[in-house]
ZAMARMI-512489 format. One record per residue (C-alpha): chain; x negated, y, z. Coordinates in steps of 0.5 Angstrom, whole numbers, plus 500, padded with zeros to 3 digits. Each point is the difference from the previous one (the first is absolute). Example, Ala and Ser with C-alpha at 12.3 -4.5 7.8 and 13.67 -1.06 7.14 Angstrom:
2
dodren unit:A	u:475	v:491	w:516
dodren unit:A	u:498	v:507	w:498
END
This chain:
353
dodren unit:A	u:500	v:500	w:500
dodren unit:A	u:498	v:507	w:498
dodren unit:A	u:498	v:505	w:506
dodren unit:A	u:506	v:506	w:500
dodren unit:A	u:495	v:507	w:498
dodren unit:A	u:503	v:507	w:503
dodren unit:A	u:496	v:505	w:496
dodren unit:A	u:500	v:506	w:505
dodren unit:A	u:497	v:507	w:501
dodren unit:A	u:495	v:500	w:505
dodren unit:A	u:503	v:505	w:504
dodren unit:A	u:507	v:497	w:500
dodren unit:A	u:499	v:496	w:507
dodren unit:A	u:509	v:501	w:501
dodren unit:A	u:500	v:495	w:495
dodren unit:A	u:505	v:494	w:502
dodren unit:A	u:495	v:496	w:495
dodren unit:A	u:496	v:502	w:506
dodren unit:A	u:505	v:497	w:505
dodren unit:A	u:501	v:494	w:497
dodren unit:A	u:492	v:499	w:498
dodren unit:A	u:500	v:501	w:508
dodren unit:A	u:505	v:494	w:502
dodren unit:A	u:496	v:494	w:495
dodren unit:A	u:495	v:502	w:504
dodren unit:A	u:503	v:499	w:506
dodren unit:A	u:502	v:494	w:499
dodren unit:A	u:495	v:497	w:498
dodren unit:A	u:499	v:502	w:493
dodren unit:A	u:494	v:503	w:495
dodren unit:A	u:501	v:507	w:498
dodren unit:A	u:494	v:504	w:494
dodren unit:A	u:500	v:506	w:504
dodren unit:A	u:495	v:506	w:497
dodren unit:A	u:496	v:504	w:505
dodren unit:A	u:495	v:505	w:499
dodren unit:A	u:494	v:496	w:500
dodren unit:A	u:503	v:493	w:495
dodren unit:A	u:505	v:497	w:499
dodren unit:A	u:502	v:494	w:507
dodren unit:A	u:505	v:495	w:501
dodren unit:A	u:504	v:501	w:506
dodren unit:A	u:502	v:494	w:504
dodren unit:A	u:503	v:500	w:507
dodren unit:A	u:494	v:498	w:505
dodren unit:A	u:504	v:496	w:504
dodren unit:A	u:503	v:496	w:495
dodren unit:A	u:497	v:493	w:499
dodren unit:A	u:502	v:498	w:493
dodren unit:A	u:499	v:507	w:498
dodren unit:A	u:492	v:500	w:503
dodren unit:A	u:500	v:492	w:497
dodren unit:A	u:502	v:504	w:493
dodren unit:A	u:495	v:505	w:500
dodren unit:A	u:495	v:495	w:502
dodren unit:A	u:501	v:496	w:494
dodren unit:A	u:500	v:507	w:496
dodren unit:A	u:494	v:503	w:502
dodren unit:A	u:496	v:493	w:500
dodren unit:A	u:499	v:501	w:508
dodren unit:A	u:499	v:495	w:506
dodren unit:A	u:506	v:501	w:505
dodren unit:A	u:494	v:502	w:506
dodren unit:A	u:498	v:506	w:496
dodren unit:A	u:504	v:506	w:501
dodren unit:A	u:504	v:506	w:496
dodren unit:A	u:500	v:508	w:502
dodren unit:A	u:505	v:501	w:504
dodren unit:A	u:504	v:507	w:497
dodren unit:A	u:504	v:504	w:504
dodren unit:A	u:504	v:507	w:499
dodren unit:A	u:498	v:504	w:506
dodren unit:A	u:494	v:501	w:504
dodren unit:A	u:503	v:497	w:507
dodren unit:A	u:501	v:494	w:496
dodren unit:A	u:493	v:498	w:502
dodren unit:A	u:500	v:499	w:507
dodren unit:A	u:506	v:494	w:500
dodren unit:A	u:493	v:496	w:496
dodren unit:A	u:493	v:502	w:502
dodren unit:A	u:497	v:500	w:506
dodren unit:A	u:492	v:504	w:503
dodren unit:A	u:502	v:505	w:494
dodren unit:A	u:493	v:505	w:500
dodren unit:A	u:501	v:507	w:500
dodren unit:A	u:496	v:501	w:493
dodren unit:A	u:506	v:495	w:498
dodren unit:A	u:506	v:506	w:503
dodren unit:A	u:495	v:505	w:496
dodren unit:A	u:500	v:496	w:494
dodren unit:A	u:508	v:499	w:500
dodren unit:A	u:501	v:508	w:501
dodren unit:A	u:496	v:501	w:494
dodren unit:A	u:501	v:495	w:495
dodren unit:A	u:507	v:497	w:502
dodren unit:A	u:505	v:500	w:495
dodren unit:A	u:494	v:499	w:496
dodren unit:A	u:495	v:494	w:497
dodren unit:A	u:498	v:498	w:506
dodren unit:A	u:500	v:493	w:503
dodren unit:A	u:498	v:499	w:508
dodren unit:A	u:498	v:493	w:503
dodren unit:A	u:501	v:499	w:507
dodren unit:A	u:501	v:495	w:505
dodren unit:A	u:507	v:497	w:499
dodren unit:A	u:505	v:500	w:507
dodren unit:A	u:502	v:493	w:497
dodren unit:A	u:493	v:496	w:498
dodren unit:A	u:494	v:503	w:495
dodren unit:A	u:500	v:507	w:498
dodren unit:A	u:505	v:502	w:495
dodren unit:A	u:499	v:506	w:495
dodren unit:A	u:506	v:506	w:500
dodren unit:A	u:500	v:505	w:494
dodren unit:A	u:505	v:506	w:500
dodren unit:A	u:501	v:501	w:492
dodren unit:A	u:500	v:507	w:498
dodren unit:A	u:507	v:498	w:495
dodren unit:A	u:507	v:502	w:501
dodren unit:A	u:503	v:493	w:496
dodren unit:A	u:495	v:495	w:504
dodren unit:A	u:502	v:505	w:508
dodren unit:A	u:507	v:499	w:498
dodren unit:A	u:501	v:493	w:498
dodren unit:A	u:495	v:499	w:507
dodren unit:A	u:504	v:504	w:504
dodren unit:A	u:507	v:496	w:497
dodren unit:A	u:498	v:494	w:501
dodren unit:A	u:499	v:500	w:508
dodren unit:A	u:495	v:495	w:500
dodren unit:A	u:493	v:500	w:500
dodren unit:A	u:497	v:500	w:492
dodren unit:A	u:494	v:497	w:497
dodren unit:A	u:498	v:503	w:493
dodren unit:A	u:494	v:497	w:497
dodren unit:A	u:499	v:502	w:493
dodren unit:A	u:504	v:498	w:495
dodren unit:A	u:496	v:495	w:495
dodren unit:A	u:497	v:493	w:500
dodren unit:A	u:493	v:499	w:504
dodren unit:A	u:494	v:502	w:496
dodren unit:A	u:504	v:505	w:495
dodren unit:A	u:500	v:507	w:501
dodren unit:A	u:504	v:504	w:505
dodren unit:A	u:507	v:503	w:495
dodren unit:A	u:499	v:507	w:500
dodren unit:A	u:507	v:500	w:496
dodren unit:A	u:507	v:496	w:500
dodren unit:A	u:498	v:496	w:493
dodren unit:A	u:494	v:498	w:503
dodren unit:A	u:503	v:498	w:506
dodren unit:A	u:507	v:496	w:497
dodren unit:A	u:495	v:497	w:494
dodren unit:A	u:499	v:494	w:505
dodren unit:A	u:504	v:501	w:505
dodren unit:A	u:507	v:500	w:497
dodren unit:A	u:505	v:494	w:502
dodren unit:A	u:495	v:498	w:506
dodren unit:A	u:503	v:507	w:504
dodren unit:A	u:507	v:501	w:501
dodren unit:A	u:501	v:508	w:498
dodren unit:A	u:494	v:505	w:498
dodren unit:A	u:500	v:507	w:500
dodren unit:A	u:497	v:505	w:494
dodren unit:A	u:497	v:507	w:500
dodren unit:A	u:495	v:500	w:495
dodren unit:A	u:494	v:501	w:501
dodren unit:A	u:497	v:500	w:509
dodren unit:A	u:497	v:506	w:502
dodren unit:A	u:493	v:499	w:501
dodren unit:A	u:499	v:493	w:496
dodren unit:A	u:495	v:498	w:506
dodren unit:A	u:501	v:495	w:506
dodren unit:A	u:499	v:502	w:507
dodren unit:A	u:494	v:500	w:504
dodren unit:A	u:499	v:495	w:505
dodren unit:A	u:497	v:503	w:508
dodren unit:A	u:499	v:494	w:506
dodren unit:A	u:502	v:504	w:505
dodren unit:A	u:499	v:493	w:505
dodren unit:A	u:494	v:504	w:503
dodren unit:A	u:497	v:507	w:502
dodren unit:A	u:497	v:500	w:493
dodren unit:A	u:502	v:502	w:494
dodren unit:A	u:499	v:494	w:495
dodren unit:A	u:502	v:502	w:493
dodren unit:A	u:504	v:492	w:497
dodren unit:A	u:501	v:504	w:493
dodren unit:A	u:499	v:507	w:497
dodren unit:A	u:506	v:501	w:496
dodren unit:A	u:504	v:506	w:499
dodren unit:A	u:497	v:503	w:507
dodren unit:A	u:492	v:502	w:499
dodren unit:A	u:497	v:498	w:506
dodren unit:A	u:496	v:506	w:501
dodren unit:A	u:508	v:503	w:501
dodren unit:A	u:500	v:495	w:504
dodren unit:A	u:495	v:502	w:505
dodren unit:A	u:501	v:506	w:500
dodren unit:A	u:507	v:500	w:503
dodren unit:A	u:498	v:495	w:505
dodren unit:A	u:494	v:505	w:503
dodren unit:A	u:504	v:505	w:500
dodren unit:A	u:502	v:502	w:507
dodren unit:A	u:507	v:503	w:502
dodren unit:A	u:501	v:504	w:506
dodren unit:A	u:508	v:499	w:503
dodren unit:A	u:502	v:505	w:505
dodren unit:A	u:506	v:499	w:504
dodren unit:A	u:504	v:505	w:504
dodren unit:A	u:509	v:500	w:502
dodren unit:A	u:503	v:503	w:495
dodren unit:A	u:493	v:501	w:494
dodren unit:A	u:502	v:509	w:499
dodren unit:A	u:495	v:502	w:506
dodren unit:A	u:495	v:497	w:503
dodren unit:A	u:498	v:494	w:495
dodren unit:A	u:500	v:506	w:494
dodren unit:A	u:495	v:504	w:504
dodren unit:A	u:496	v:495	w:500
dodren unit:A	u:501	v:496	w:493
dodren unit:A	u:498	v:507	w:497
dodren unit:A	u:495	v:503	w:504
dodren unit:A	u:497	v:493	w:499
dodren unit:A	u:501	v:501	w:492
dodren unit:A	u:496	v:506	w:500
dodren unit:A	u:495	v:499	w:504
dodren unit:A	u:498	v:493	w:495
dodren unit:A	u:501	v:504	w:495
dodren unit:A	u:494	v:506	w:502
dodren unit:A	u:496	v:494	w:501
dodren unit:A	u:502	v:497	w:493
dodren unit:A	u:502	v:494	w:503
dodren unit:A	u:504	v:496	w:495
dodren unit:A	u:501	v:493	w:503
dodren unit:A	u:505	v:501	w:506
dodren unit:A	u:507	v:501	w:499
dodren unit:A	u:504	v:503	w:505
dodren unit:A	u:508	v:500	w:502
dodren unit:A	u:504	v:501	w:506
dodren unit:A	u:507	v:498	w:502
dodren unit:A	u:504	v:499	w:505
dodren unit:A	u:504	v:495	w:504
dodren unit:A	u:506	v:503	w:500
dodren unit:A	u:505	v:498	w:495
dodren unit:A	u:501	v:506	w:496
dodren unit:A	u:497	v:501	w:494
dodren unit:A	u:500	v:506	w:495
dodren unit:A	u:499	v:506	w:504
dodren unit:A	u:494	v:506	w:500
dodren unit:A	u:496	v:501	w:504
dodren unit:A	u:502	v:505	w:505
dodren unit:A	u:500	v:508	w:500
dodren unit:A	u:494	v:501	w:505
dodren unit:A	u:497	v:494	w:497
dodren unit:A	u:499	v:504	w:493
dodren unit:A	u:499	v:506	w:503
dodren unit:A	u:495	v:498	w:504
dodren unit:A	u:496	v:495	w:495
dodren unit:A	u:501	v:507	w:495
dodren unit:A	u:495	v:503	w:504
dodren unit:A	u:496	v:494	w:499
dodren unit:A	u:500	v:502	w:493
dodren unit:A	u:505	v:493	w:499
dodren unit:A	u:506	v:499	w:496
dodren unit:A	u:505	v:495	w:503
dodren unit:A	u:506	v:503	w:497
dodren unit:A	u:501	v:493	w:496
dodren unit:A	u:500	v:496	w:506
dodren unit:A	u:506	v:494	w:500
dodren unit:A	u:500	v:496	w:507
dodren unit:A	u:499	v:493	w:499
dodren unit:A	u:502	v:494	w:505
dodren unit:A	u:493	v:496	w:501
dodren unit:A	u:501	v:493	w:498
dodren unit:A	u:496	v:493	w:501
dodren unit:A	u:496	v:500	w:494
dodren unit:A	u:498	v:507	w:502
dodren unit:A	u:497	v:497	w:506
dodren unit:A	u:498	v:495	w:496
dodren unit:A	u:496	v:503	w:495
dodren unit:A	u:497	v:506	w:503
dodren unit:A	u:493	v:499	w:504
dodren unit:A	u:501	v:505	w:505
dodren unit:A	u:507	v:502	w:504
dodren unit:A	u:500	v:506	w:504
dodren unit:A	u:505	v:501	w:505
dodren unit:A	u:502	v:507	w:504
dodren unit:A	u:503	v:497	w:505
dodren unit:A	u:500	v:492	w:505
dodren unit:A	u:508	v:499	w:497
dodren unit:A	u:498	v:500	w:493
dodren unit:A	u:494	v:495	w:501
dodren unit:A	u:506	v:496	w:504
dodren unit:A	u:503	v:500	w:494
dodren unit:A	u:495	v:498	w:495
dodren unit:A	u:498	v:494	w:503
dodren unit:A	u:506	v:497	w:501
dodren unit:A	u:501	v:502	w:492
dodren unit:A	u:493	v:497	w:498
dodren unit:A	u:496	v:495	w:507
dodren unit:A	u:495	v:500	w:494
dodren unit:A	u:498	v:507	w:500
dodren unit:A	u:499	v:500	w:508
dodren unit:A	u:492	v:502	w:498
dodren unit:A	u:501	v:505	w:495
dodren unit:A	u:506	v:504	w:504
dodren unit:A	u:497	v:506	w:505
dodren unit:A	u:503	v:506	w:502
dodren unit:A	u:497	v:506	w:497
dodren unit:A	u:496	v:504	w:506
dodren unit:A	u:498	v:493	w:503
dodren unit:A	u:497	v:498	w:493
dodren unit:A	u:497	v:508	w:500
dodren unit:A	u:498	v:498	w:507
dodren unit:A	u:503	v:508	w:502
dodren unit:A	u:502	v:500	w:507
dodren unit:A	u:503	v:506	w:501
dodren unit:A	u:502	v:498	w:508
dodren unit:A	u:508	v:499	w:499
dodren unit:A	u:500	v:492	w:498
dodren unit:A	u:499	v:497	w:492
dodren unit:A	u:506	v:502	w:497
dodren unit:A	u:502	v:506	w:496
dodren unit:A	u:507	v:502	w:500
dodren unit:A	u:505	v:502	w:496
dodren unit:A	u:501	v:508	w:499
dodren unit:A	u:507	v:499	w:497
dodren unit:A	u:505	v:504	w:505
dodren unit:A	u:494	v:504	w:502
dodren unit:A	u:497	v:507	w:499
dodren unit:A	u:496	v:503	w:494
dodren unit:A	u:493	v:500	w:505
dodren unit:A	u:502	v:492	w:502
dodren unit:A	u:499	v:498	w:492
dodren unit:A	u:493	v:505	w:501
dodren unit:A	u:497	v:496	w:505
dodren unit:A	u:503	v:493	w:497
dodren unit:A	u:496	v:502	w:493
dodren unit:A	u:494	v:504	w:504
dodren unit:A	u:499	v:492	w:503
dodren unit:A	u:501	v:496	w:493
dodren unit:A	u:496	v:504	w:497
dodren unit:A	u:494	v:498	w:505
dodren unit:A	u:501	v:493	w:499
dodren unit:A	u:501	v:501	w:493
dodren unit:A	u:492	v:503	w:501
dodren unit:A	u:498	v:494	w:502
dodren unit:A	u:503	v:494	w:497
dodren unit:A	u:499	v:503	w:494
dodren unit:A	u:492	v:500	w:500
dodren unit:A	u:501	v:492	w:503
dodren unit:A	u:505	v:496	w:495
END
């Protein structure tokens, strides 16, 4: 029997053709699906005869395992374990994108996880409800399709349903990174140079925390940028944000008049509510206050040695305890003296990281 093809534009991902690629899968049947790198087959992880399948496709024993492709980030945590800081780094940079990550699997092994950067391949992930593997579409020892007629040519009437959108983006597989240690080890080079690589992964990143992310934690973020950026320091990025739920407000008026003095513009400043993957990716988080500390942990138990409230790191004892509190409610003077003590501690650190 012929596979059912559905010819589509690459960005029409509302398609039903996509809702019902997405149920073969799910119950256990094989679907052609384009992303960015090449053509793949999409098979529901957990289905046996779908795995057996896929096998017999792609001439693999049963003990050698597919790359798991998921739909969002937070994704990963349901599979891998010990996952490195460089590795969080990577996902920031790359993801969606050509990059494949080998980690210790929670299961047995390691298993490797790609988030495609491809509408058609997100939607059919996100509408089946299963985990999805997506090895290249093609025999073992032929070439990686990088169009739908290379792909169907030999698969057609071994797969269930194709979807066709013409040529892929970029014609070239992903790069492979173990991620298994401390180490960066490039498995393969593909459309991710390994230069690009090292580079997002030695970068470092400055996270600062305070409740709401419009007073303290915007002083702090852009007195920092500054200051690395008198010392043409390029290879540090700085955020701030808050543990408060809002999001999207502005920094406060005397924020910006203060830091106006200081010759910095924060007009453009929207709050953001920290999330794990902040924690987990930056290299130092710096907090204003033993609350805030209280709540990182018990986001990310992980980040315990990367997680100091700012005057302790700063090592500045001003007499009245470690925390810098919030000048919110208070008068213009209180935002004076809570800038005047983030600036000093932004003096020293940014001559230690």
């Amino acid at each position: 029997m012929k596979t059912k093809i559905a010819k589509l534009d690459r960005s029409d991902f509302i398609s039903d053709h996509l809702k019902e690629a997405a149920a073969i899968v799910s119950r256990g049947g094989l679907v052609i699906v384009p992303t960015e790198t090449v053509y793949g087959i999409a098979a529901n992880m957990l289905d046996v005869g779908a795995m057996d399948r896929l096998n017999k496709i792609k001439a693999r024993p049963k003990d050698k395992f597919f790359s798991l492709h998921i739909d969002i980030k937070e994704k990963l945590e349901y599979y891998a374990e010990e996952v490195p800081l460089y590795a969080y780094k990577l996902m920031n940079r790359f993801w969606p994108g050509p990059l494949t990550l080998v980690f210790k699997s929670k299961e047995r092994g390691t298993i490797g996880i790609r988030m495609p950067d491809d509408n058609i391949a997100l939607r059919v992930i996100a509408l089946s409800g299963v985990p999805v593997v997506m090895p290249s579409a093609n025999f073992s020892g032929k070439p990686a399709p990088k169009d739908f007629l290379e792909a169907i040519k030999d698969l057609d009437g071994l797969v269930d349903f194709a979807i066709d959108t013409g040529p892929t983006k970029l014609g070239k597989e992903s790069t492979v990174i173990d991620c298994t240690a401390q180490d960066i080890s490039v498995l393969r080079e593909g459309a991710i140079k390994k230069e690009d690589i090292d580079s997002a992964a030695a970068k470092k990143s400055v996270l600062f925390i305070c409740t709401g992310n419009s007073c303290r934690s915007v002083m702090a973020k852009a007195l920092l940028e500054k200051a690395l950026k008198e010392k043409n320091r390029g290879d540090v990025e700085v955020l701030s944000a808050g543990i408060m739920m809002l999001e999207g407000l502005g920094a406060t008026d005397e924020v910006r008049a203060l830091l106006e003095q200081e010759g910095i513009d924060v007009s453009g400043h929207r709050s953001k509510r920290v999330t794990r993957n902040m924690v987990r990716s930056s290299d130092l988080i710096l907090v204003m206050e033993k609350l805030h500390e209280r709540r990182i942990l018990e986001m990310a138990p992980e980040a315990k040695n990367r997680v100091f409230l700012l005057k302790e790191f700063a090592k500045i004892d001003t007499g009245n305890g470690l925390d810098i509190p919030d000048p919110i409610g208070r008068p213009y003077e209180f935002y004076a003296q809570t800038l005047n003590v983030i600036k000093e501690a932004i003096e020293r650190i940014s001559n230690i990281i």
